[in-house]
MARTI-871258 format. One line per 3 residues: number of its first residue (from 1); their letters; for each residue x, y, z of N, C-alpha, C. Coordinates in steps of 0.1 Angstrom, whole numbers. Example, Ala and Ser with C-alpha at 12.3 -4.5 7.8 and 13.67 -1.06 7.14 Angstrom:
! residues 2
1 = AS = 132,-57,78,123,-45,78,132,-33,78 | 128,-22,71,137,-11,71,129,0,79;
END
This chain:
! residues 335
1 = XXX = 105,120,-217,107,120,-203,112,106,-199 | 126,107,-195,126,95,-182,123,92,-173 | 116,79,-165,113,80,-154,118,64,-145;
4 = XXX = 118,68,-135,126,59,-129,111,55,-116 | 108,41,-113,99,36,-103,104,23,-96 | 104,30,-81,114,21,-72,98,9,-67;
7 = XXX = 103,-4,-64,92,-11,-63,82,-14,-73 | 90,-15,-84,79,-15,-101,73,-29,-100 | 80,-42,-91,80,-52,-96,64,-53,-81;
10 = XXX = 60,-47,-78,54,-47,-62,42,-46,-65 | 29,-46,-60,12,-47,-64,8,-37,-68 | 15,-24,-64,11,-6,-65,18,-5,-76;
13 = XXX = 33,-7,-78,42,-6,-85,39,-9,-99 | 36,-21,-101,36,-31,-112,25,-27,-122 | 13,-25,-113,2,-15,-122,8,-2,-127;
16 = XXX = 12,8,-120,18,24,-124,29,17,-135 | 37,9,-136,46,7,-146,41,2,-158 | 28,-4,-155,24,-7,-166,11,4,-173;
19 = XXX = 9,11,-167,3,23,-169,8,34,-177 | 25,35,-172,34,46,-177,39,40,-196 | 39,26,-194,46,16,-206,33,22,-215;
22 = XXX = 27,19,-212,15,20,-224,11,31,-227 | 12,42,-224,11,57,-221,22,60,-229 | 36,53,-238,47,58,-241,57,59,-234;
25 = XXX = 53,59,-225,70,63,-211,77,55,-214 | 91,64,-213,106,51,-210,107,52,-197 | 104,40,-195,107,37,-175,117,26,-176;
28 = XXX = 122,27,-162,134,23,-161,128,16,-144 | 128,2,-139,125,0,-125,139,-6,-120 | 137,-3,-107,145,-3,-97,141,-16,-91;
31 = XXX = 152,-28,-96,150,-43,-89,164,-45,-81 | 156,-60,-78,165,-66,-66,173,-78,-76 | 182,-83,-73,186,-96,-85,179,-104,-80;
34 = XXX = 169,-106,-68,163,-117,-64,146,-113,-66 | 143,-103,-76,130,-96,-76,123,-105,-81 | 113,-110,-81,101,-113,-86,91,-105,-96;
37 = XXX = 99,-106,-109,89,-98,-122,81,-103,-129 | 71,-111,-120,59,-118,-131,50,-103,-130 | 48,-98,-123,36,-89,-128,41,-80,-134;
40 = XXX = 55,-78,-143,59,-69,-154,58,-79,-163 | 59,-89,-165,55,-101,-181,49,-92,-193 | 57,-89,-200,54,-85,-213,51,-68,-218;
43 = XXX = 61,-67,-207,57,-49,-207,77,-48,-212 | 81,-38,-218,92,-34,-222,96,-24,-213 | 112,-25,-204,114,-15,-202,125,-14,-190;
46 = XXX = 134,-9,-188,150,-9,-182,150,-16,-167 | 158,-23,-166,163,-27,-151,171,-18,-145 | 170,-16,-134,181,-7,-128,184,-17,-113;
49 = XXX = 193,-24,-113,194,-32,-102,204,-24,-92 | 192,-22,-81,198,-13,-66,189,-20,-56 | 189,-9,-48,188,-14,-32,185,0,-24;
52 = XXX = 173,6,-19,171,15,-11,183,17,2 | 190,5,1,200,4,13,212,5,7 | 210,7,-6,224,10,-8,224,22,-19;
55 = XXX = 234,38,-14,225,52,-16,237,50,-36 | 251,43,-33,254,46,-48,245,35,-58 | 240,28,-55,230,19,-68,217,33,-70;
58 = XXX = 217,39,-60,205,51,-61,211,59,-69 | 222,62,-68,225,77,-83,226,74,-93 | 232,59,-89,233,54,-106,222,50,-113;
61 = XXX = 207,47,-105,198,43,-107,192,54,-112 | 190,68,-105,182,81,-110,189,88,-121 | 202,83,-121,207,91,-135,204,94,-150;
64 = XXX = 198,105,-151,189,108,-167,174,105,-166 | 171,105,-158,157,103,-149,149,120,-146 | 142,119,-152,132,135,-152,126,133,-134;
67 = XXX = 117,120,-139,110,122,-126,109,106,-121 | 110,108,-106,108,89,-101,93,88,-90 | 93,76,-93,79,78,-81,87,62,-74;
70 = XXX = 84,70,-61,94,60,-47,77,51,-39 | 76,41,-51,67,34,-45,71,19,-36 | 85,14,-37,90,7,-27,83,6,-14;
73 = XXX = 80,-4,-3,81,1,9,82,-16,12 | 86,-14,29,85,-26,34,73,-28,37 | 61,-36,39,49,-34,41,45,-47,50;
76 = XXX = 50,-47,61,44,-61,71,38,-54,85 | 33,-61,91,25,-58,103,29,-66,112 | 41,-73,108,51,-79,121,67,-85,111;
79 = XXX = 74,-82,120,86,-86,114,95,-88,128 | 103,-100,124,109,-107,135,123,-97,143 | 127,-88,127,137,-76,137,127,-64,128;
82 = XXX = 121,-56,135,117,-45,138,121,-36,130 | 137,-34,135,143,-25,129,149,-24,114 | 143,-36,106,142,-38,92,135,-27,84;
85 = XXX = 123,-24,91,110,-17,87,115,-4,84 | 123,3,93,131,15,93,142,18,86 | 151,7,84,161,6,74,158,7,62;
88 = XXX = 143,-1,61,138,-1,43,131,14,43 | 126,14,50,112,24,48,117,38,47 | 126,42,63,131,54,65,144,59,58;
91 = XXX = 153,51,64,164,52,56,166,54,44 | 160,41,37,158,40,23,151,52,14 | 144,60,22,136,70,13,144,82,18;
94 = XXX = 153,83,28,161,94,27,171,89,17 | 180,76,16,190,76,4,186,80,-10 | 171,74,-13,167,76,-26,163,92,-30;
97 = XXX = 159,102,-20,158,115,-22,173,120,-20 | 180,118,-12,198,123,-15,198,122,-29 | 197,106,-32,203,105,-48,195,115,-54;
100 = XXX = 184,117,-56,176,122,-61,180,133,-63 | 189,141,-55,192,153,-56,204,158,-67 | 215,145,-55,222,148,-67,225,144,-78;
103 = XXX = 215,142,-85,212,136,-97,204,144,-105 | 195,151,-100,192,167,-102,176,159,-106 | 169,152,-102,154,150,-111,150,160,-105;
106 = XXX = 142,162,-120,130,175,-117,120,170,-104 | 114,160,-104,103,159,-90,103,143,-90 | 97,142,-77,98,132,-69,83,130,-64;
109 = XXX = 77,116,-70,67,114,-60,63,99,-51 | 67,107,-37,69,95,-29,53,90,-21 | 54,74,-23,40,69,-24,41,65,-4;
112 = XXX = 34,75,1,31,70,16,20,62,20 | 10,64,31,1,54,30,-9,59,39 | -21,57,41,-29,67,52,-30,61,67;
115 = XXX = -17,47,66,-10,44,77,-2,56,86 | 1,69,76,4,81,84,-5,90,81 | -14,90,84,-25,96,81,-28,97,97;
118 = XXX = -39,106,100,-47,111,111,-65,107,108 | -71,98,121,-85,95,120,-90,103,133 | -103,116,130,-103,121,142,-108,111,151;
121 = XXX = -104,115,168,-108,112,179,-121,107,179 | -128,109,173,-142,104,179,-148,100,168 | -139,94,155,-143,87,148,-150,96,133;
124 = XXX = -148,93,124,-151,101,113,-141,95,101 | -136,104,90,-130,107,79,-116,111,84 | -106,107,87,-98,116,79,-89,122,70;
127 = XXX = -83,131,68,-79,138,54,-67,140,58 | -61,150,48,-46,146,49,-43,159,62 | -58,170,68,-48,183,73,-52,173,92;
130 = XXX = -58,163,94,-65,155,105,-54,161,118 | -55,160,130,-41,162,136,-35,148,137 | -21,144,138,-19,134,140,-5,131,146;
133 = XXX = 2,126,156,16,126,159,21,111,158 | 34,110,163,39,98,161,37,88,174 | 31,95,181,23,87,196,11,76,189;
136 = XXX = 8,87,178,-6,77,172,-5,68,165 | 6,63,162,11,57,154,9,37,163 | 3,31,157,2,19,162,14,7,154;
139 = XXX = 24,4,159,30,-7,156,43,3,145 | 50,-8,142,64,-2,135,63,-1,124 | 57,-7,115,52,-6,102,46,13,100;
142 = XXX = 37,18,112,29,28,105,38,34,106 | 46,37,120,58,43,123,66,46,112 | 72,34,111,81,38,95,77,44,84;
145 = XXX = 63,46,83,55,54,72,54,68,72 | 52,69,90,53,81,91,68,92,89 | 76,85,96,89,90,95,93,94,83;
148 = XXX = 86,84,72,96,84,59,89,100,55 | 74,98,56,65,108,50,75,121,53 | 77,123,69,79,136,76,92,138,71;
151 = XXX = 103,129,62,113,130,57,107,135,42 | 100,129,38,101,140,25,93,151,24 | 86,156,34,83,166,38,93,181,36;
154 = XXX = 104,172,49,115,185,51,117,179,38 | 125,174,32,132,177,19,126,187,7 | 110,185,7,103,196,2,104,209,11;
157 = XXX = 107,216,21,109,227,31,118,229,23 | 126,221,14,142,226,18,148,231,3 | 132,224,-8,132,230,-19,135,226,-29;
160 = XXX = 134,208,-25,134,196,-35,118,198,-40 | 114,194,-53,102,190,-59,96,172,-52 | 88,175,-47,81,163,-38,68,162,-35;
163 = XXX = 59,153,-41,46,150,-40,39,139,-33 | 32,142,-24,33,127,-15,22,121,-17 | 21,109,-20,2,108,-22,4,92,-8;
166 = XXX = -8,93,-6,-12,80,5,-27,75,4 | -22,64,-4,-34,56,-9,-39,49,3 | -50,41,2,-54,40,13,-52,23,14;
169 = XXX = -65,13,10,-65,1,7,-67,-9,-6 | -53,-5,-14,-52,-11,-29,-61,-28,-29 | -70,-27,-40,-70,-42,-41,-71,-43,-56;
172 = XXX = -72,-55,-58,-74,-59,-74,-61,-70,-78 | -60,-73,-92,-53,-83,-96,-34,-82,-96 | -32,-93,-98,-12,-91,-91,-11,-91,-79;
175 = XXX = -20,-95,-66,-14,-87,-51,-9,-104,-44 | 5,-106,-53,8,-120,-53,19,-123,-40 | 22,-110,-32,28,-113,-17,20,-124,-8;
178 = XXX = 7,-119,-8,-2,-110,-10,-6,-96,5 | -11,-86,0,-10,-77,16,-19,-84,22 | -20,-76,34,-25,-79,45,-44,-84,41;
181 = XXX = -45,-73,34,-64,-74,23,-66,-86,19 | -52,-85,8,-52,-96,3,-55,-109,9 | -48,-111,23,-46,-125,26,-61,-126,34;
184 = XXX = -71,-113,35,-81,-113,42,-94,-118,30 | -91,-114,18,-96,-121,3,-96,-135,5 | -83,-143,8,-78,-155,3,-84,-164,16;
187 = XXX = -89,-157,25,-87,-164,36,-106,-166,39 | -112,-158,34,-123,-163,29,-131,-170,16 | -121,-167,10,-121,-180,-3,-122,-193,3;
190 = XXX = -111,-192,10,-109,-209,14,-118,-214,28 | -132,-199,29,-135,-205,40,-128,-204,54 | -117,-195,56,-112,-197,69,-115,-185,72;
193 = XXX = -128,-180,74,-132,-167,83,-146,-166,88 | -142,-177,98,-153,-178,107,-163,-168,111 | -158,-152,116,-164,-145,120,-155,-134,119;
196 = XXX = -161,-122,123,-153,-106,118,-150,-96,127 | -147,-87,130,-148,-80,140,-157,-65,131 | -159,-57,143,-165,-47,137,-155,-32,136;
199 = XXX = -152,-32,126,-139,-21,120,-141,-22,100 | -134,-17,97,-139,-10,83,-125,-3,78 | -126,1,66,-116,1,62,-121,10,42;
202 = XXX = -110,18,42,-115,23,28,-109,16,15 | -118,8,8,-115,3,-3,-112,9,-15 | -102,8,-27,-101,16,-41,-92,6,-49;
205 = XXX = -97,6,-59,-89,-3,-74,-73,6,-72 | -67,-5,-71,-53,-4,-74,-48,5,-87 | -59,-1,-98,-54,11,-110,-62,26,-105;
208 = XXX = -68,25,-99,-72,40,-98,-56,47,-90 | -53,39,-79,-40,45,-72,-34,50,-79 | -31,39,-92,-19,41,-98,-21,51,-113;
211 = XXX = -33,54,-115,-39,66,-122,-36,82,-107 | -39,78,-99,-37,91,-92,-25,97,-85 | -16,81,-89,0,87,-90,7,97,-100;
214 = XXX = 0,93,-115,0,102,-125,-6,119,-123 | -18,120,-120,-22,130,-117,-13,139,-104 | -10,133,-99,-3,137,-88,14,146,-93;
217 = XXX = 21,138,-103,29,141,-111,30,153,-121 | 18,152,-122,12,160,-133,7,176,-124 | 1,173,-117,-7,188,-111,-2,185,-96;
220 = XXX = 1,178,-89,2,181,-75,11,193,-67 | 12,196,-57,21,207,-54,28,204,-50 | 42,206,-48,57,202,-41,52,204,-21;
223 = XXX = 54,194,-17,54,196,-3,40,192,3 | 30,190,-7,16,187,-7,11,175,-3 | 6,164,4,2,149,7,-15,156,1;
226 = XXX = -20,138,-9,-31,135,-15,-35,125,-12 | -44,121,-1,-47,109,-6,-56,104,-14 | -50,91,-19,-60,79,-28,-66,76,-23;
229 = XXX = -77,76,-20,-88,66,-17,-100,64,-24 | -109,53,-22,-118,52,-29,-133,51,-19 | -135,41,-9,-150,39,-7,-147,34,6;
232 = XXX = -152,40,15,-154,32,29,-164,20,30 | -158,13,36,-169,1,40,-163,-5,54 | -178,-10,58,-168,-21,70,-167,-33,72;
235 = XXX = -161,-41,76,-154,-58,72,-168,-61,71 | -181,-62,74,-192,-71,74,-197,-68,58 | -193,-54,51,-199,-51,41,-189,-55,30;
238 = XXX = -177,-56,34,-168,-58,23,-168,-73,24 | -173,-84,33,-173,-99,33,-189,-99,26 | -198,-93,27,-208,-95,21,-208,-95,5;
241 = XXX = -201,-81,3,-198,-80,-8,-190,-92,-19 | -180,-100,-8,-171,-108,-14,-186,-120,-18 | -191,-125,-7,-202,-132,-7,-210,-130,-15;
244 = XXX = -217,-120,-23,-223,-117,-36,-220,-116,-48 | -203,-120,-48,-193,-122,-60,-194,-133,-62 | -188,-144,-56,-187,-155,-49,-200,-165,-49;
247 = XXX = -206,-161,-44,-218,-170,-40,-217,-181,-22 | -205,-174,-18,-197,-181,-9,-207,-174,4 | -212,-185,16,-219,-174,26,-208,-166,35;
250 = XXX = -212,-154,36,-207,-144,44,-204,-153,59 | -194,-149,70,-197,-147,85,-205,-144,92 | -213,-146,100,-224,-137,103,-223,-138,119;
253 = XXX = -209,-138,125,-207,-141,136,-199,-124,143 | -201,-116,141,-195,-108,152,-185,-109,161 | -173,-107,164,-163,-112,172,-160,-95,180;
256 = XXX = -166,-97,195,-158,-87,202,-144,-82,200 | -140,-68,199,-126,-67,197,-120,-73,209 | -121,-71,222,-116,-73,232,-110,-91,233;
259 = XXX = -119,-101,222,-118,-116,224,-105,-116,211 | -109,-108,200,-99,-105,187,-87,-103,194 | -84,-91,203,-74,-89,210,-71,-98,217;
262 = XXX = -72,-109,224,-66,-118,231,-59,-130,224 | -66,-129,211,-66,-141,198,-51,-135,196 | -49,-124,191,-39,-116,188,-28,-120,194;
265 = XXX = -30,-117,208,-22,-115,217,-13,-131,218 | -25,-142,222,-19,-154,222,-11,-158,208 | -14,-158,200,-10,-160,185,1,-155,182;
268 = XXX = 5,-143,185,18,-134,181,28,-140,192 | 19,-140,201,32,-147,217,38,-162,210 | 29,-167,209,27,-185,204,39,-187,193;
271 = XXX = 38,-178,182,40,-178,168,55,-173,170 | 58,-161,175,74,-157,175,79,-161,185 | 75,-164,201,85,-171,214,87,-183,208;
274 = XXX = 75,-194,204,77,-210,204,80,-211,187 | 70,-209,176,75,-213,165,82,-208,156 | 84,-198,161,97,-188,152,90,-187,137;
277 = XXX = 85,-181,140,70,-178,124,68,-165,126 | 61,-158,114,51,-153,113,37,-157,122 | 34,-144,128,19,-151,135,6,-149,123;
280 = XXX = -4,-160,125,-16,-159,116,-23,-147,116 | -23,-138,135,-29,-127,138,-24,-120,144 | -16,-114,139,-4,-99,143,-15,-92,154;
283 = XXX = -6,-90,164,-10,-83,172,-16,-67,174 | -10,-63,162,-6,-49,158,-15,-48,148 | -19,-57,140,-29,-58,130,-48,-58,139;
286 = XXX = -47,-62,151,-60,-62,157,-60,-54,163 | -49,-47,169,-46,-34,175,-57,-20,167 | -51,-18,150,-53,-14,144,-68,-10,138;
289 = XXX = -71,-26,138,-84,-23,133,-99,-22,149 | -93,-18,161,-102,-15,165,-107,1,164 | -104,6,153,-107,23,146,-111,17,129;
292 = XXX = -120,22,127,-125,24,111,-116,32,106 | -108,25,96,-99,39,85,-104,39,77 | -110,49,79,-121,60,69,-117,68,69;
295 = XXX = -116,76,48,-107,90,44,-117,91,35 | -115,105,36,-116,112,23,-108,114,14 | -108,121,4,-102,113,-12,-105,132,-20;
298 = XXX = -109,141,-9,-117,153,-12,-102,160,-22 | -95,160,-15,-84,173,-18,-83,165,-35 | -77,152,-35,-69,150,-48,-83,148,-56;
301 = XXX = -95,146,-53,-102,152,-65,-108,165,-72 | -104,178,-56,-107,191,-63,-93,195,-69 | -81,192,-65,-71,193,-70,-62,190,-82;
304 = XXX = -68,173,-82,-57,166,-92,-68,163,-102 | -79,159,-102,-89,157,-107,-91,143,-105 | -86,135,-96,-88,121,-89,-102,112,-88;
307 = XXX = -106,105,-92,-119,100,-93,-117,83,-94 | -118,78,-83,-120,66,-86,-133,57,-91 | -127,46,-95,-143,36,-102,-149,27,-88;
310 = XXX = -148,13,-94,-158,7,-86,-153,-3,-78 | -155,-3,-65,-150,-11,-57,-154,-28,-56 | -167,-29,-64,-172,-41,-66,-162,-50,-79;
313 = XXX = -160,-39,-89,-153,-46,-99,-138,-49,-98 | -133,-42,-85,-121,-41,-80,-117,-53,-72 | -132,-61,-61,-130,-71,-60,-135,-83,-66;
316 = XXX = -141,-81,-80,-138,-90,-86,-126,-94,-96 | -117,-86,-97,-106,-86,-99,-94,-96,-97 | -98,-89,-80,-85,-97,-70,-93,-114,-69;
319 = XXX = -111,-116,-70,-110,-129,-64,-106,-139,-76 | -109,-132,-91,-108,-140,-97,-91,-143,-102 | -83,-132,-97,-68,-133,-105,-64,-143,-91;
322 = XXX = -68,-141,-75,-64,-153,-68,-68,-167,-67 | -80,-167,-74,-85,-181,-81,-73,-185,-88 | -70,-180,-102,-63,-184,-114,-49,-185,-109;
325 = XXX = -46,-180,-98,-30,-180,-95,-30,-191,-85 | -40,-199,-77,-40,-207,-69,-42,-203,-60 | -45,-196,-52,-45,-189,-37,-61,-193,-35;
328 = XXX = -68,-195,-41,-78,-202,-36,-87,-213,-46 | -95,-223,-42,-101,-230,-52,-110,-223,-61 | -111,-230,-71,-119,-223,-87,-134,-228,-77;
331 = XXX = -140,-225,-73,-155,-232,-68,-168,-228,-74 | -165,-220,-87,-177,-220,-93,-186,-212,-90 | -183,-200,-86,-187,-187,-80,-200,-178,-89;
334 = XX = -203,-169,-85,-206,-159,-93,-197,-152,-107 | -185,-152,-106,-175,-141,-108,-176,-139,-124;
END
């Protein structure tokens, strides 16, 4: 079997490619000439240099290709034009399912996020049937997740092979952008998190994702969304936890959302009118976490047989691979 994986060189990516390499697969990833492939170092296996934005590098990329998994995405929680998010995310996953077509792959599994996902109203779990529209959608990032999702949706209506899975909150080693988690890991390393707000968030080892991308491949159903997830927790339990890795003391300061939201607010105003940056605290990002994203994980384990491991050894993972890579000081921790 050929297989082709868009975003191989990426934190979700890099693990599933190195999962499929060792497994036997001939994979073939889909780079940029400006990609960054240290977390492929020493794995064997094809370049295909394209561009979700550009649909002929896509045919020529899926050609002889059984099956691809479209783990690409743009993934920020602010971006200076907006309409970037949509070009990468939406567009891009309609070019690569065109190609896909006519290129004839047997299936397609496109990696969304439980950024389009549904949390009910009054707080709980939710799963992939939750209700959910594009009103609920907070900021352009989730937006673009959703769109893309409801694009490979119809393309499955329409009788393409398409399996959607939507992990939730990948962590562990390589997350060398680093995401949004990540920078929330790094940023207690070094000490710079005074205090937390109260929101939560579902944790799961990155190789589990990238183990239930396989499964997903393997048994999922055309037209079907699974999500990955692994363990709810909430920021006080997952900084505790870092703190019992570490040896580092926890925050123990509580921060109203409503003072979070102002922080936001000033910061993003501050950051893109005056310094033309990135802001420290996206507006969109505090927006977000005033709801717990808590899922269930139910369907892809009565389904695919999906089972994730342990969220403690998951972040010991990430603190010690962002020790060794410099993102925070070696300080002699637990780890």
């Amino acid at each position: 079997m050929s297989i082709l994986v868009t975003g191989g060189a990426g934190f979700v990516g890099s693990h599933l490619v190195r999962q499929l390499v060792e497994a036997g697969q001939k994979v073939k990833v889909l780079v940029r000439p400006t990609s960054n492939l240290g977390n492929l170092a020493g794995l064997e296996f094809e370049k295909a240099v394209g561009d979700l934005r550009d649909y002929d590098s896509l045919v020529k990329a899926v050609e002889g290709c059984d099956l691809v998994y479209h783990c690409a995405a743009d993934y920020r929680l602010w971006a200076s034009d907006p309409r970037e998010l949509y070009t990468n995310n939406v567009q891009g996953t309609d070019n690569l399912l065109r190609a896909c077509q006519k290129g004839k792959v047997e299936r397609v599994v496109v990696t969304s996020s439980v950024a389009a996902v549904g949390i009910p109203k009054g707080g709980g779990e939710g799963n992939e049937d939750t209700p959910v529209t594009l009103e609920d959608m907070v900021g352009d990032y989730k937006r673009s997740k959703f769109l893309a999702e409801k694009l490979a949706v119809k393309y499955a209506q329409e009788g393409q092979d398409i399996v959607i899975v939507n992990p939730s909150t990948p962590i562990g080693d390589g997350d060398s952008r680093p995401t949004d988690t990540g920078k929330s890991i790094t940023r207690f390393l070094n000490g710079q998190m005074p205090a937390f707000v109260n929101t939560g968030l579902n944790l799961v080892d990155v190789e589990d994702v990238c183990k239930g991308h396989i499964l997903a491949a393997q048994k999922g159903q055309s037209g079907r969304r699974y999500i990955l997830g692994g363990y709810n927790m909430s920021l006080e339990e997952i900084l505790q936890e870092l703190a019992d890795i570490t040896g580092l003391e926890a925050p123990k300061v509580e921060l109203p959302w409503q003072f979070a939201y102002v922080i936001g607010f000033i910061d993003t105003a501050l950051c893109v009118n005056v310094l033309k940056r990135e802001p420290h605290v996206p507006l969109d990002g505090v927006k977000m976490a005033r709801k717990k994203m808590y899922f269930s994980w139910d369907r892809a384990y009565k389904e695919l047989g999906y089972l994730p491991g342990s969220v403690r050894v998951a972040l010991q993972k990430a603190v010690a691979w962002f020790i060794k890579n410099g993102y925070a000081p070696n300080f002699g921790g637990k780890r």
